[in-house]
N, C-alpha and C positions, 0 to 999 in steps of 0.2 A: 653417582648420577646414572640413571638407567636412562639410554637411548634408544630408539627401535631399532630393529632391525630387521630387514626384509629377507625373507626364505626364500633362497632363488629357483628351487624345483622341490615336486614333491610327489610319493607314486603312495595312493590311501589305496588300500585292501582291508577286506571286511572279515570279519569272522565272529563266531555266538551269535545269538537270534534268538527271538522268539519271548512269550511274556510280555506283560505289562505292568507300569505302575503311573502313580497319578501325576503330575510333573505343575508345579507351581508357577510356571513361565507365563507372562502375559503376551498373548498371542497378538501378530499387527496382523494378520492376515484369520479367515475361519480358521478353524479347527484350535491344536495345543501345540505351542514351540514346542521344540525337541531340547531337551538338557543334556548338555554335556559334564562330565567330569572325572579324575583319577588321570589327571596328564603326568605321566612321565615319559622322560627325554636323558640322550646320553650322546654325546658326552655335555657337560655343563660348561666346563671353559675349553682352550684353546689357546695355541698360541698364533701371533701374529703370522701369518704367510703360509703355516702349515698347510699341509697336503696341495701346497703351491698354490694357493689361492681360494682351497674349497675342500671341506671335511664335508663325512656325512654326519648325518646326525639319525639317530633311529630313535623312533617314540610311539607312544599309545595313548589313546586316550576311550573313555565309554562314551554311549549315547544313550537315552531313552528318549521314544517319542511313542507316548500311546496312541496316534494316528498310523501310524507306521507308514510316515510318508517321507523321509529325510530324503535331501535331495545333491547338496553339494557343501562342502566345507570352504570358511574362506582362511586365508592365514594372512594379516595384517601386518607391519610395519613399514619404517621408514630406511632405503637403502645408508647404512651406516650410522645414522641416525638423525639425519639431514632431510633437506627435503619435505616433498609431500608424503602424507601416508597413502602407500600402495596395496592393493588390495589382489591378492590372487585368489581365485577363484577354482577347485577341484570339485570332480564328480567323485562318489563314492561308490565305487561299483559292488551290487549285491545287497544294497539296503533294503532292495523293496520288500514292502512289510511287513519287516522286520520292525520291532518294539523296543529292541531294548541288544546292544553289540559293545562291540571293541573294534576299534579302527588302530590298524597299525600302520606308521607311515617312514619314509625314509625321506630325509630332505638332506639337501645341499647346501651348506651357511659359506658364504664369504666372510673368508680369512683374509683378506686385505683390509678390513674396516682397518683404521688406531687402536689400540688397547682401551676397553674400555667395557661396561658391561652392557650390552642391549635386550630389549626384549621387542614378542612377536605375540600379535594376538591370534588368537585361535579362537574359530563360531563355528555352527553350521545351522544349515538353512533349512528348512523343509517347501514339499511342493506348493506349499500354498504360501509362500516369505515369509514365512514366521523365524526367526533370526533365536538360535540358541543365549544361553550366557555366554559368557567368556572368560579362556583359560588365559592366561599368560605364561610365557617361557623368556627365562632370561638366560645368554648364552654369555659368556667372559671372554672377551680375545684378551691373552697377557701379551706382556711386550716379548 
């Protein structure tokens, strides 16, 4: 059973730029959502308590937005898998228009959840709220 899980901080740095291509997203705001995808992440599981309560986790993921107006990323779940779904919210520094990157980010997972496997969504936004797809990441605390 997959839980969510809430990414408790997170530091996004931008790097590639430039180019465009067509992106199929239906936009709630003018212009074209931004697409994201190619998320990978490490480590995948964990054990309970490690690194005292909190590992880092390093990952990447791409963007295209042929507006080139990306604005902020959100990273979704639920702390341990309970609760409501919480929603944080990152700038992405150096996107401006830019069309088409790689965000690299380092987050911080709680290793006090229970053993069990959770996941965390990942979007991003553009200036005008047009709301990406969404990746998902599932992290394994073992016992």
């Amino acid at each position: 059973m997959k839980k969510n899980l809430i990414i408790m901080a997170i530091l996004l740095v931008i790097g590639c730029g430039g180019g465009s291509d067509n992106d199929s997203h239906t936009p709630s705001g003018p212009g074209t959502a931004p697409g994201i995808s190619n998320l990978q992440y490490s480590p995948a599981s964990v054990n309970q308590g490690e690194g005292g309560g909190a590992v880092s986790l390093d990952g990447a993921f791409d963007f295209i937005d042929p507006d080139g107006d990306v604005d902020f990323c959100r990273f979704s779940g639920r702390r341990c898998g309970t609760g409501p779904v919480q929603h944080n919210d990152f700038d992405i520094p150096g996107v401006d228009g830019l069309t088409i990157g790689t965000v690299w980010f380092v987050s911080y997972i709680d290793t006090t959840c229970p053993p069990g496997s959770y996941q965390g969504i990942i979007s991003v936004f553009d200036k005008q709220g047009n709301q990406s797809n969404e990746l998902s990441a599932t992290l394994t605390i073992n016992p």
